[in-house]
C-alpha positions, 0 to 999 in steps of 0.5 A, spaced: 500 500 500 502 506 497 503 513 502 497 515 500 492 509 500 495 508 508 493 516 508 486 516 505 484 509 509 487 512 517 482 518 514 476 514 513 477 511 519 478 516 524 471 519 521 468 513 522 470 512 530 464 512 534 466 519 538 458 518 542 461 515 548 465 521 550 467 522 558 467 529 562 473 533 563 475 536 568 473 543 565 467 540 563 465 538 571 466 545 572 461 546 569 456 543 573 453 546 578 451 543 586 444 547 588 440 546 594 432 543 592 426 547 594 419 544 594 417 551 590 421 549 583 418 546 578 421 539 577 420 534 582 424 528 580 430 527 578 429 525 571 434 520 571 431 515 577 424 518 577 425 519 585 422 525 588 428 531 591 427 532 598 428 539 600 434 542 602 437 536 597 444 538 595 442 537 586 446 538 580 444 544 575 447 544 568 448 549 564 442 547 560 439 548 567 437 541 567 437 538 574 438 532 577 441 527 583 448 529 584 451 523 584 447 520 578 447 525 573 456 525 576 455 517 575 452 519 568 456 524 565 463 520 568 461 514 565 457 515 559 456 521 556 458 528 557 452 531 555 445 532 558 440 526 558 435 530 557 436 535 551 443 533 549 446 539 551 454 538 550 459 538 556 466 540 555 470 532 554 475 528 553 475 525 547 480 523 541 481 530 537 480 528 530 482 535 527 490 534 531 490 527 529 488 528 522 493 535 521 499 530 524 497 524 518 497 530 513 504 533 515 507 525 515 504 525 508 507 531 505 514 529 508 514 523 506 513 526 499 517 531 499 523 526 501 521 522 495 521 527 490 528 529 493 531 522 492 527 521 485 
């Protein structure tokens, strides 16, 4: 296989990783927002368990204002996804940087061609 089929098959790869199961960064914890329940807010149950908040409960609001278990929605967006079970609101993640990867691929394949053309 020539440098560029090898090129033009990494690319096709990197597009087609799965990048939906992306975790949450450090800077995307930030993010996240401990408040304390009252009775006279609007939503009664987390949606994650369905179980009803208690008053004074410390919760977690994401910037979607989206609100939640502390330790489910922490449970969900460490292990999952970093994004709002709810509505899909995109928390910053960790995840593979296709743009770096790809911008790499492309500087190997230009120096391979230019040390090709230099020895041609």
């Amino acid at each position: 296989m020539n440098n560029y089929d090898d090129f033009f098959e990494k690319t096709l790869k990197l597009l087609l990783l799965d990048d939906t199961n992306k975790k949450i960064s450090a800077e995307g914890l930030k993010q996240v927002k401990t408040i304390k329940y009252t009775d006279d807010m609007k939503l009664k149950k987390c949606p994650i368990d369905l179980d009803y908040f208690k008053e004074n409960e410390d919760i977690s609001e994401l910037p979607c204002r989206h609100k939640f278990k502390k330790e489910l929605i922490l449970k969900w967006l460490k292990e999952q996804q970093n994004c709002c079970p709810v509505c899909r609101y995109e928390l910053l993640g960790e995840g593979i940087n296709i743009e770096k990867i790809l911008n790499l691929e492309i500087t190997t394949l230009l120096n391979i061609t230019n040390l090709n053309s230099m020895l041609d």
